[in-house]
GUSEVO-643237 format. One record per residue: residue number from 1; residue in three letters; x, y, z of N, C-alpha, C in turn. Coordinates in nm, 3 decimals. Example, Ala and Ser with C-alpha at 12.3 -4.5 7.8 and 13.67 -1.06 7.14 Angstrom:
// GUSEVO-643237
<atom 1,"Ala",<1.319,-0.569,0.780>,<1.230,-0.450,0.780>,<1.320,-0.330,0.780>>,
<atom 2,"Ser",<1.285,-0.225,0.708>,<1.367,-0.106,0.714>,<1.290,0.003,0.787>>,
END
This chain:
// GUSEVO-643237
<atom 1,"Unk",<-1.410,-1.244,-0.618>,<-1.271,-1.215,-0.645>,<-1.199,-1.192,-0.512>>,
<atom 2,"Unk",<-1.084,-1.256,-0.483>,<-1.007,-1.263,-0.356>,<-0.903,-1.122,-0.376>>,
<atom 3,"Unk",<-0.923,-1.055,-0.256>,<-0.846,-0.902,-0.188>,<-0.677,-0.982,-0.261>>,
<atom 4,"Unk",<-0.592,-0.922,-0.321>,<-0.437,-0.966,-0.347>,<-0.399,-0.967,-0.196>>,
<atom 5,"Unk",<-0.267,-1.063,-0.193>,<-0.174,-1.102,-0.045>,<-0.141,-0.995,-0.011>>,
<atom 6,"Unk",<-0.115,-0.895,0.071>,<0.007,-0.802,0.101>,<0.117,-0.840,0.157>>,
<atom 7,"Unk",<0.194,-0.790,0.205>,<0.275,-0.785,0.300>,<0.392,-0.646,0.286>>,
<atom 8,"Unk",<0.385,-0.527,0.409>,<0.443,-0.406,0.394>,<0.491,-0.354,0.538>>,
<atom 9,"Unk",<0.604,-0.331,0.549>,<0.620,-0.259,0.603>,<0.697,-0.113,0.574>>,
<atom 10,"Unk",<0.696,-0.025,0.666>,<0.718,0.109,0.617>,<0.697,0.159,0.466>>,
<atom 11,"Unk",<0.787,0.246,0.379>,<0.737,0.210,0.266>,<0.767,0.115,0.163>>,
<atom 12,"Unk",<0.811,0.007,0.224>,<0.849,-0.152,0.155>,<0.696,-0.204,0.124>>,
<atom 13,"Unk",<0.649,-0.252,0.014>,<0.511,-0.356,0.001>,<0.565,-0.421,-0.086>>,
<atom 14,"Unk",<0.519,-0.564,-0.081>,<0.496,-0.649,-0.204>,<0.346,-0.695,-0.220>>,
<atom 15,"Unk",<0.294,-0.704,-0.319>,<0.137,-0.733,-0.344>,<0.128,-0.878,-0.419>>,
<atom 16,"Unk",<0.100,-0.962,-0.376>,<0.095,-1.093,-0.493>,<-0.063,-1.103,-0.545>>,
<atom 17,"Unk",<-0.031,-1.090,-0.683>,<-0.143,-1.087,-0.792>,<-0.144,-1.246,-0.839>>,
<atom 18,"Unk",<-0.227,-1.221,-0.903>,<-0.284,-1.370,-0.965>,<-0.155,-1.437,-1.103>>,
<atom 19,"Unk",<-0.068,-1.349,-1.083>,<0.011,-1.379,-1.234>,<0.147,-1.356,-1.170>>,
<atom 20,"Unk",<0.176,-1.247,-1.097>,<0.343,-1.163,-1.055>,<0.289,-1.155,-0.894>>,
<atom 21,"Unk",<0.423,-1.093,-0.868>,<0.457,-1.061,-0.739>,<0.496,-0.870,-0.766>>,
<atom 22,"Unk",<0.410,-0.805,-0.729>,<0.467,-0.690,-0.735>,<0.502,-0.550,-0.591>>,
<atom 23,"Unk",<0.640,-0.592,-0.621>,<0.684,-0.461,-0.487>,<0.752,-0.328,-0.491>>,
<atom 24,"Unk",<0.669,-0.262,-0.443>,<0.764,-0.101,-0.401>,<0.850,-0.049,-0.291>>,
<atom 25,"Unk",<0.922,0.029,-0.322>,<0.994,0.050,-0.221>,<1.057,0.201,-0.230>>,
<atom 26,"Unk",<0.941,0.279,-0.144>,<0.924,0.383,-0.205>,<0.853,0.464,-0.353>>,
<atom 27,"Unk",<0.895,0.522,-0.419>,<0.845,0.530,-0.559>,<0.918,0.452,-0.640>>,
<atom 28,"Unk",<0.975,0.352,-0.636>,<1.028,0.257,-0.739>,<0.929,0.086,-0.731>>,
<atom 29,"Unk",<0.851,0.093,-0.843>,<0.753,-0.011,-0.857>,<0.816,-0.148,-0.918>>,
<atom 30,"Unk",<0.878,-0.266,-0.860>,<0.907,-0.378,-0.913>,<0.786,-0.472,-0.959>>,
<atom 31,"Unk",<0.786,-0.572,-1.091>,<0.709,-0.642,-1.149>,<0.756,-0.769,-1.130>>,
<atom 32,"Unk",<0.723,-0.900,-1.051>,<0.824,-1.005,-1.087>,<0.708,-1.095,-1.097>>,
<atom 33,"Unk",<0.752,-1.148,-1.213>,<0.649,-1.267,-1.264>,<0.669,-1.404,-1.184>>,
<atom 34,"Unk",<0.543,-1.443,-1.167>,<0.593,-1.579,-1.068>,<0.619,-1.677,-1.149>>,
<atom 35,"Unk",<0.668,-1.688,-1.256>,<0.742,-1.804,-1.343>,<0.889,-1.773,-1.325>>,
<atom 36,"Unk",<0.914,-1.665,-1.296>,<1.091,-1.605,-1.299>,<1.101,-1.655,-1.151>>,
<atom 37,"Unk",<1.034,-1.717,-1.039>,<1.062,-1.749,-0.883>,<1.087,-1.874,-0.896>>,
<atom 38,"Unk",<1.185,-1.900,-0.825>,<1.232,-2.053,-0.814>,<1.166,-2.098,-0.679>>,
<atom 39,"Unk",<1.194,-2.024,-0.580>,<1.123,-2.054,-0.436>,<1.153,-1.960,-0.349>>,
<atom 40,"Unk",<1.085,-1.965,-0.240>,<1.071,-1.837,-0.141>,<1.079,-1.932,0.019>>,
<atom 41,"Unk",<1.203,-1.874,0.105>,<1.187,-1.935,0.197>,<1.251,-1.822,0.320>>,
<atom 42,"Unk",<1.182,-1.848,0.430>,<1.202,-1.765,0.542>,<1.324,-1.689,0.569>>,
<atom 43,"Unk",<1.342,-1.597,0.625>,<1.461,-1.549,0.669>,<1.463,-1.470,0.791>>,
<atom 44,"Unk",<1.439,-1.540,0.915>,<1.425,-1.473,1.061>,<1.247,-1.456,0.998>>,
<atom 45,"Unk",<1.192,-1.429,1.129>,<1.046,-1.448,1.170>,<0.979,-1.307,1.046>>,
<atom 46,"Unk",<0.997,-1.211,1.013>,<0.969,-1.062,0.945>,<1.029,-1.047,0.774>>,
<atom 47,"Unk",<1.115,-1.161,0.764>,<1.175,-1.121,0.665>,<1.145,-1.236,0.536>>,
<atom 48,"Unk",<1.166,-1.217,0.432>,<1.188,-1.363,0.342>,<1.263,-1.337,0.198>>,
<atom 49,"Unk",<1.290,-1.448,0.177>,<1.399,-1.464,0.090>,<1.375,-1.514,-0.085>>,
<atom 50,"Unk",<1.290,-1.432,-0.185>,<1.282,-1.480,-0.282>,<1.420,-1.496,-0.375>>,
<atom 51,"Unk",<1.386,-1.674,-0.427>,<1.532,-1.678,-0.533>,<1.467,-1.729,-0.634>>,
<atom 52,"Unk",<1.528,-1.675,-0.746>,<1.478,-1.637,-0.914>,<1.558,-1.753,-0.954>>,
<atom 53,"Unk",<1.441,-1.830,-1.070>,<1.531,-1.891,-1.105>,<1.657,-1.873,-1.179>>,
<atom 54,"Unk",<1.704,-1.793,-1.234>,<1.851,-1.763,-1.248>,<1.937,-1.759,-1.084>>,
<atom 55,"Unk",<1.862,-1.772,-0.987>,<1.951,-1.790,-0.885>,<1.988,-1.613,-0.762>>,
<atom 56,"Unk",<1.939,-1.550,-0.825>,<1.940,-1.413,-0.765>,<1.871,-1.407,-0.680>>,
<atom 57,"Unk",<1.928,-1.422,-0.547>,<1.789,-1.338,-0.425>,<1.723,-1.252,-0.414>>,
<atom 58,"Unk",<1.642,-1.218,-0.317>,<1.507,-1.080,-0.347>,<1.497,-1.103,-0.193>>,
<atom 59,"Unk",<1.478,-0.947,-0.091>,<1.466,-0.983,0.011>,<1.347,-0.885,0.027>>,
<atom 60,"Unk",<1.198,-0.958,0.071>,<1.102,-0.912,0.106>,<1.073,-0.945,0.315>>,
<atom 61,"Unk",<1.076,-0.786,0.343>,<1.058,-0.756,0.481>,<0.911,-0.737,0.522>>,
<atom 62,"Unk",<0.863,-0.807,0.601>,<0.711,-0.769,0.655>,<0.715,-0.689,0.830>>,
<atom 63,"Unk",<0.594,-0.667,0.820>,<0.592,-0.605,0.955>,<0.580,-0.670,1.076>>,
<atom 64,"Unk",<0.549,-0.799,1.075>,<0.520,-0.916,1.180>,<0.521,-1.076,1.118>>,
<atom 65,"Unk",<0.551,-1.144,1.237>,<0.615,-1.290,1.167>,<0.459,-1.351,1.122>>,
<atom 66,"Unk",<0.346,-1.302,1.171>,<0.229,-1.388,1.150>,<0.188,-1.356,0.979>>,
<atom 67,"Unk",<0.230,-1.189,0.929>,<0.156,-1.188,0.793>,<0.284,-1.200,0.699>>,
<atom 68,"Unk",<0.401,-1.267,0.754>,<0.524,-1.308,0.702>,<0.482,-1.423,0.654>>,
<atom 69,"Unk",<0.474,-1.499,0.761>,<0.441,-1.631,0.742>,<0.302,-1.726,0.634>>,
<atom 70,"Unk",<0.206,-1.573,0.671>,<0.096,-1.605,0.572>,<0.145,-1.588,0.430>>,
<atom 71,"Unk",<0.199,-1.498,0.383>,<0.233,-1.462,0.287>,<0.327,-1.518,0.245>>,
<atom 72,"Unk",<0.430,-1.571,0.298>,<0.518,-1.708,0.261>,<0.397,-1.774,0.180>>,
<atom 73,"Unk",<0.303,-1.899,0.278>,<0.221,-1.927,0.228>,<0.149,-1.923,0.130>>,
<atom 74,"Unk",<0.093,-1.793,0.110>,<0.035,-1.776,-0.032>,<0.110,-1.758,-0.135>>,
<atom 75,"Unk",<0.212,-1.701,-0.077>,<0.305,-1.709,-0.263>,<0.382,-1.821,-0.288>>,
<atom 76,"Unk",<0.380,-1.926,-0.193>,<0.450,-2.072,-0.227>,<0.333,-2.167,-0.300>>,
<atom 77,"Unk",<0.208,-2.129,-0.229>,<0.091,-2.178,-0.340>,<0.106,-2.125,-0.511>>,
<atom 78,"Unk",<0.124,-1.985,-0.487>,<0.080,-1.930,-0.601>,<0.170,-1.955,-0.696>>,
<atom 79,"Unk",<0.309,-2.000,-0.686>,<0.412,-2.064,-0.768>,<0.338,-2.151,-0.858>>,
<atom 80,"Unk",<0.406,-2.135,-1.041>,<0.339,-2.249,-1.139>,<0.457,-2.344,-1.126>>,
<atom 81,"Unk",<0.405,-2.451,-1.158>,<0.433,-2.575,-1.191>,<0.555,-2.544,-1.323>>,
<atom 82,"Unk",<0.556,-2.456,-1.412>,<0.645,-2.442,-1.512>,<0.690,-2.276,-1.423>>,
<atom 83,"Unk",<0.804,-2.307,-1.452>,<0.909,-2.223,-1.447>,<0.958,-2.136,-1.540>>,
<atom 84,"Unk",<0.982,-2.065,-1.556>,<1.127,-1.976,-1.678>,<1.268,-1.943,-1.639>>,
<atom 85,"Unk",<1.380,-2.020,-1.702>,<1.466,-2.002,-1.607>,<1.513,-1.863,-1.656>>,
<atom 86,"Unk",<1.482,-1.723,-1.723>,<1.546,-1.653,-1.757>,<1.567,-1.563,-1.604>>,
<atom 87,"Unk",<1.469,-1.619,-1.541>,<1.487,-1.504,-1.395>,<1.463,-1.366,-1.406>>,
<atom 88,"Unk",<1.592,-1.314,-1.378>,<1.585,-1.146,-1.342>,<1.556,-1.084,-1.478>>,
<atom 89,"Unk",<1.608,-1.171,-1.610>,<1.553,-1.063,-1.697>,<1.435,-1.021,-1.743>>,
<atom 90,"Unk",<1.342,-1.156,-1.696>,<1.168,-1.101,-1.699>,<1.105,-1.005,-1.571>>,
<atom 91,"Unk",<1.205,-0.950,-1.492>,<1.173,-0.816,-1.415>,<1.130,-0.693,-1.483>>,
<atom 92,"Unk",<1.026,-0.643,-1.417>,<1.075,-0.477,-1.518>,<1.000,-0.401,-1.368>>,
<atom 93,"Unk",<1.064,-0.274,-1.390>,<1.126,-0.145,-1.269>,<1.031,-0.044,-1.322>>,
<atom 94,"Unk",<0.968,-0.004,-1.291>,<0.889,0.141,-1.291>,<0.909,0.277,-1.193>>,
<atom 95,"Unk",<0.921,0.388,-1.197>,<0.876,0.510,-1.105>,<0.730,0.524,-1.071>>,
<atom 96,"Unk",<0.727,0.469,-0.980>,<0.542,0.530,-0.882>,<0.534,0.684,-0.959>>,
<atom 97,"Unk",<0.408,0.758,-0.874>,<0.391,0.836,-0.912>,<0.437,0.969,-0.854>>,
<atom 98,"Unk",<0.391,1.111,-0.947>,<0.528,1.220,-0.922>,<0.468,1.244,-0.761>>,
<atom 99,"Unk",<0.515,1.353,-0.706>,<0.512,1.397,-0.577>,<0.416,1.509,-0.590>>,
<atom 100,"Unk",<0.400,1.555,-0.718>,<0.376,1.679,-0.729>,<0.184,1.665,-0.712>>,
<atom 101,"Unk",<0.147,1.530,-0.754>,<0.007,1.468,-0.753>,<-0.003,1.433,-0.584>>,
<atom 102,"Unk",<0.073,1.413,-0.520>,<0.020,1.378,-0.398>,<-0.006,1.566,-0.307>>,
<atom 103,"Unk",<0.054,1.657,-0.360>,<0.045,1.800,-0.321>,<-0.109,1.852,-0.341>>,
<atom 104,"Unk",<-0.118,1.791,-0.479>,<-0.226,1.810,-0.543>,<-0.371,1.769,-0.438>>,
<atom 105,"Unk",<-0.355,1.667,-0.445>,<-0.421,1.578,-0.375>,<-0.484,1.640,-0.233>>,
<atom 106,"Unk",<-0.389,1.711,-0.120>,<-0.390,1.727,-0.024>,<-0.412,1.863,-0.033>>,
<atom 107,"Unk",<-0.421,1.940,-0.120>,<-0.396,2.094,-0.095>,<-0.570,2.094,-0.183>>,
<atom 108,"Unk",<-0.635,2.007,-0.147>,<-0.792,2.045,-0.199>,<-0.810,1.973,-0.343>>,
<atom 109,"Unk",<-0.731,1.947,-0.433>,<-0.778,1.864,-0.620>,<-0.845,1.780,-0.548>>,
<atom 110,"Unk",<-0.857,1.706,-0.442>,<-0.930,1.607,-0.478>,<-1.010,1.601,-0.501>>,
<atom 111,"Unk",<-1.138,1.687,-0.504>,<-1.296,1.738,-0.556>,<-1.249,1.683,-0.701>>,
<atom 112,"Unk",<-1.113,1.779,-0.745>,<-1.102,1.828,-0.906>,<-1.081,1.713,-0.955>>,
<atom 113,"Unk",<-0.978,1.622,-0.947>,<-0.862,1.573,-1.018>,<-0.842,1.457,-0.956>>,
<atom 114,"Unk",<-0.896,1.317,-1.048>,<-0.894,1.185,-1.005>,<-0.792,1.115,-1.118>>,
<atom 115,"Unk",<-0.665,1.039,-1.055>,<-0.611,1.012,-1.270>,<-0.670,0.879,-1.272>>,
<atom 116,"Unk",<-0.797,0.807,-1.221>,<-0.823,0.703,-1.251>,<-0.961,0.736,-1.343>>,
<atom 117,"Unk",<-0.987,0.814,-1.345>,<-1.126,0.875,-1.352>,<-1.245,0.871,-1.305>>,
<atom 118,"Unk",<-1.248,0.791,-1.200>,<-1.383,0.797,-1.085>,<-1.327,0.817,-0.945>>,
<atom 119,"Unk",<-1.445,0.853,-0.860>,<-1.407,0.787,-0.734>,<-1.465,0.719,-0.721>>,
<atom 120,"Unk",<-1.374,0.673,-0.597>,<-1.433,0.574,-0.536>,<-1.507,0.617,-0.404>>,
<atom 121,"Unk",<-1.652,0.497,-0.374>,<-1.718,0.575,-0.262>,<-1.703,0.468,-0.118>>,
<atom 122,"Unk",<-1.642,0.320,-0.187>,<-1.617,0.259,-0.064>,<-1.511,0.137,-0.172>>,
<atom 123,"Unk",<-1.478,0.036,-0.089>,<-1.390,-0.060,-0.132>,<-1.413,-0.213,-0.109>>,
<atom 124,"Unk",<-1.420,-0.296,-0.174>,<-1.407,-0.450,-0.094>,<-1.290,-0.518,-0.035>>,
<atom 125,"Unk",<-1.280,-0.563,0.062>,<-1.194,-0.685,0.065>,<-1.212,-0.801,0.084>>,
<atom 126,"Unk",<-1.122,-0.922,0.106>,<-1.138,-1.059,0.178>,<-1.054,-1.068,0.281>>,
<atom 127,"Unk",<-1.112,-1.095,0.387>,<-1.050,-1.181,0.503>,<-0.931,-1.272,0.450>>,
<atom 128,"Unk",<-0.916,-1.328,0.608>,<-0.809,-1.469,0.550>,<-0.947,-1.578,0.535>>,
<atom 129,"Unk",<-1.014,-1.589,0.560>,<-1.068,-1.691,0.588>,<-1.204,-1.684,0.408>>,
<atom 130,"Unk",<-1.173,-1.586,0.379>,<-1.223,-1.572,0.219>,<-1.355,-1.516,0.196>>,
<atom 131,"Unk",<-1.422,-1.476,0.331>,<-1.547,-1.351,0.320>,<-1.507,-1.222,0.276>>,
<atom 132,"Unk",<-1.569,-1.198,0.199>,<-1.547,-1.013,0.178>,<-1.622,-0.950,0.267>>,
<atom 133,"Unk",<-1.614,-0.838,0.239>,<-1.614,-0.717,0.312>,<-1.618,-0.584,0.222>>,
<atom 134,"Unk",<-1.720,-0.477,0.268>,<-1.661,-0.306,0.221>,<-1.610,-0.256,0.352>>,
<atom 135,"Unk",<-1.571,-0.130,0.313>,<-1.563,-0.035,0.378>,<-1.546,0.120,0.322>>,
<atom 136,"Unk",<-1.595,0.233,0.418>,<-1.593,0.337,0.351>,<-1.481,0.389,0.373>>,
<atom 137,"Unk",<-1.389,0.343,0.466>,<-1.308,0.462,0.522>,<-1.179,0.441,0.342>>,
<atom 138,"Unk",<-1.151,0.533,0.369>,<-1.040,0.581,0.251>,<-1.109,0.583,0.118>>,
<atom 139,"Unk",<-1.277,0.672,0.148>,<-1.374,0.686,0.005>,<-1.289,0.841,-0.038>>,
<atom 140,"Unk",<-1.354,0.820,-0.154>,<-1.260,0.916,-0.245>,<-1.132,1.015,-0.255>>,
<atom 141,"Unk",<-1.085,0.850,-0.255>,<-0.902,0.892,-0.291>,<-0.912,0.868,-0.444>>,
<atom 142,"Unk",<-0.776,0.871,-0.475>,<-0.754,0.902,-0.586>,<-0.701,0.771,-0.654>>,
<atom 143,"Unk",<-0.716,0.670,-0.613>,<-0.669,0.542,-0.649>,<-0.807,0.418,-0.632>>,
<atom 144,"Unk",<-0.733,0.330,-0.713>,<-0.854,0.220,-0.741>,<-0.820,0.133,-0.603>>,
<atom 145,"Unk",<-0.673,0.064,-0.581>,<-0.657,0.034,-0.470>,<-0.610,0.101,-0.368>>,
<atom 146,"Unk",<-0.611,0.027,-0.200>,<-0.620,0.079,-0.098>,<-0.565,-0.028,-0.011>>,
<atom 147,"Unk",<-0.500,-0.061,0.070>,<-0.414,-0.112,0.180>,<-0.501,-0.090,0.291>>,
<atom 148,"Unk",<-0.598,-0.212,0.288>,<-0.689,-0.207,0.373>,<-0.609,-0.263,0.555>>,
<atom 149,"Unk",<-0.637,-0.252,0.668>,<-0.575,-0.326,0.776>,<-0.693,-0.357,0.880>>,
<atom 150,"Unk",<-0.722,-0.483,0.873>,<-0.794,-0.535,0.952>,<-0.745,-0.607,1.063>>,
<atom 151,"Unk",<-0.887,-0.629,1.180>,<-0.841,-0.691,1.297>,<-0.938,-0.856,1.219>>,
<atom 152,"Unk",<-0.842,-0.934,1.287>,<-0.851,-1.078,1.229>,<-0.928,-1.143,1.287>>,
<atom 153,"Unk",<-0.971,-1.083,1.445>,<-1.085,-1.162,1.521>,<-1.212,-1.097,1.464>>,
<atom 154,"Unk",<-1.232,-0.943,1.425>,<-1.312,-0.818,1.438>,<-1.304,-0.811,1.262>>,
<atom 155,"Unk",<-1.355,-0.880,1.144>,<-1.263,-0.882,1.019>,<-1.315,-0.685,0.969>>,
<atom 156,"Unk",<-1.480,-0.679,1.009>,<-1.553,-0.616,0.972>,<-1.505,-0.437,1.026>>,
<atom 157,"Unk",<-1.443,-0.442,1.124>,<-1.341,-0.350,1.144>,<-1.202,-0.319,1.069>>,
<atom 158,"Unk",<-1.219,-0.184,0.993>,<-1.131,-0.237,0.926>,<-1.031,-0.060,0.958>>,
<atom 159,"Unk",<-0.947,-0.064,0.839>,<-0.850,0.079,0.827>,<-0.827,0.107,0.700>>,
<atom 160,"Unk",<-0.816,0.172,0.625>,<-0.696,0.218,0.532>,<-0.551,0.239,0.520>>,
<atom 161,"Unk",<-0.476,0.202,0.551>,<-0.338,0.238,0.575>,<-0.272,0.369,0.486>>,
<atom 162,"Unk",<-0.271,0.474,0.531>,<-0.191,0.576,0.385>,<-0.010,0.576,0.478>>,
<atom 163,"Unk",<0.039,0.673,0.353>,<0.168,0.619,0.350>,<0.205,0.760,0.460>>,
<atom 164,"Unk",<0.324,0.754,0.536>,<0.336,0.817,0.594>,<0.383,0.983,0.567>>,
<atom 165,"Unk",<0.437,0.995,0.396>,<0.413,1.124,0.383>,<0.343,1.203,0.334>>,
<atom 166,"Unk",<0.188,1.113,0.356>,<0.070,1.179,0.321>,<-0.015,1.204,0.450>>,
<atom 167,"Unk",<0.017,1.103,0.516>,<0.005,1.137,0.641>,<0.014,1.301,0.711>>,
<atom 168,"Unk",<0.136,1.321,0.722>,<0.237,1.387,0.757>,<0.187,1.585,0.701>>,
<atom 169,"Unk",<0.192,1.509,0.570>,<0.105,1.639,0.432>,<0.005,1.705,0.544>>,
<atom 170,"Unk",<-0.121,1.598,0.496>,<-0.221,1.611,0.565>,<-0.231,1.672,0.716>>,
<atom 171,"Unk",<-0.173,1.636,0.806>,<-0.173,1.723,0.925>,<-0.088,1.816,0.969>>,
<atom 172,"Unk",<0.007,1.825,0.859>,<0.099,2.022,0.902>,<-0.022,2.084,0.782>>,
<atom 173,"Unk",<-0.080,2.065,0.687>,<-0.161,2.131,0.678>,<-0.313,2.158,0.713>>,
<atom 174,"Unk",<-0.346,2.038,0.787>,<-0.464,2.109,0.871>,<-0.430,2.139,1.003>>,
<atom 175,"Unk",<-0.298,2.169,1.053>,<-0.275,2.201,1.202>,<-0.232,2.357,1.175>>,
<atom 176,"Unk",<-0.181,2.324,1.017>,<-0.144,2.496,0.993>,<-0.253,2.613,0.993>>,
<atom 177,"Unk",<-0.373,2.515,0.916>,<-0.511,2.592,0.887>,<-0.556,2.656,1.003>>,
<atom 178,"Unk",<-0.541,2.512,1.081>,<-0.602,2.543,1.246>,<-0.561,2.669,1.303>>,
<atom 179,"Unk",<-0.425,2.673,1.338>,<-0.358,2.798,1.406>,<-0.397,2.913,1.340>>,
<atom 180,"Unk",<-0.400,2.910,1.183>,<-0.438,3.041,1.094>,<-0.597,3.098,1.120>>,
<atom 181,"Unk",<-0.646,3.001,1.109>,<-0.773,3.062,1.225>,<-0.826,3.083,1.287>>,
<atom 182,"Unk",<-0.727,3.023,1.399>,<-0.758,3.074,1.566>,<-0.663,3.184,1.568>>,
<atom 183,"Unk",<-0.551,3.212,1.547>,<-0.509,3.334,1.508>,<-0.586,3.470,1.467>>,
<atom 184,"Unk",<-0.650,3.438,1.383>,<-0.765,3.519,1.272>,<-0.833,3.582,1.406>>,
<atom 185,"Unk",<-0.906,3.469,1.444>,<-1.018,3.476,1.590>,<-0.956,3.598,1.660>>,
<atom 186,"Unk",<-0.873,3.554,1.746>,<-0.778,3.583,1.869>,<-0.775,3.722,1.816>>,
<atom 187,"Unk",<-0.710,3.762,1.655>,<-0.658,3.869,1.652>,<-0.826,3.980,1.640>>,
<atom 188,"Unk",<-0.909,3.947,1.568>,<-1.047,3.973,1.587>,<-1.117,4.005,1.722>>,
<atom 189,"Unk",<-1.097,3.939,1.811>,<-1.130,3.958,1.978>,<-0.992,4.049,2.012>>,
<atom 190,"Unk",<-0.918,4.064,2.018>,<-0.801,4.117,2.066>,<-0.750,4.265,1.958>>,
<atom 191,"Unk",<-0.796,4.328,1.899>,<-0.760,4.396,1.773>,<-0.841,4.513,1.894>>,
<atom 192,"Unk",<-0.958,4.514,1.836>,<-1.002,4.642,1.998>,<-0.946,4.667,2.095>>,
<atom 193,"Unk",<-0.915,4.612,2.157>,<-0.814,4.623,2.289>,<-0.655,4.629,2.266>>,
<atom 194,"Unk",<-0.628,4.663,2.135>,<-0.487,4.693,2.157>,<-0.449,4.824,2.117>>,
END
């Protein structure tokens, strides 16, 4: 089974699946079926231009012209041969998930509280070139998928990508922990002598 296309920058992604094209942007999850795409064509080296067949544009931004360009590619393949001209009205809009689960997440549930109901202990992907691959890094999160980032010479090197305000979560609260117990220390060595 082939890793889905990405293409993301900041918190913009679109993911092309075997059936739709699906992008977020932020916590708002778009569904677009690739029968509702009329065609997809460049727009400056980072950017591209999906038009529905009802004629409505869609502007998907990548982070570099090379996985722009790939991803052009794969979703101009992945276009069917039959069309629907209803377009935008076979879209449908979702809310990602609450904020209150990513708190969760970071403030220790993750032992507790998976909403997929397993973890996971590593992940596969595919290259461009169509070898898979695991990796462990980003083992037990709380999700089935993962935004893997590989080097393209090095495939077997790989990353997880998390989003930047989990990022962010994650290290004011272990920089907070940190200080709280070198504090602790300090005041422990220093408590006699004052």
């Amino acid at each position: 089974m082939l890793s889905p296309q990405v293409l993301s920058k900041g918190d913009q992604s679109a993911i092309l699946r075997p059936d739709r094209l699906t992008t977020s942007d932020g916590r708002r999850i778009t569904h677009i079926p690739l029968a509702a795409i009329q065609e997809v064509r460049p727009d400056g080296d980072t950017v591209l231009t999906i038009v529905l067949t009802d004629g409505v544009p869609r502007r998907l931004t990548g982070g570099n012209a090379y996985a722009a360009s790939a991803f052009l590619t794969a979703l101009t393949a992945a276009l069917p041969e039959q069309r629907d001209p209803a377009g935008s009205a076979l879209i449908t809009t979702e809310e990602g998930g609450s904020i209150i689960k990513v708190w969760q997440v970071w403030c220790g549930a993750l032992a507790l509280y998976h909403p997929n109901g397993k973890r996971a202990g590593w992940y596969k992907y595919t290259d461009t070139s169509g070898n898979e691959h695991t990796t462990g890094y980003g083992a037990n999160r709380a999700t089935e998928e993962i935004h893997v980032v590989y080097d393209a010479e090095s495939p077997t090197f790989s990353l997880a990508a998390e989003p930047l305000s989990s990022t962010v979560v994650k290290h004011v609260l272990g920089g907070g922990a940190s200080l709280t117990i070198l504090g602790l220390g300090l005041w422990g060595v220093l408590a006699p002598y004052i």
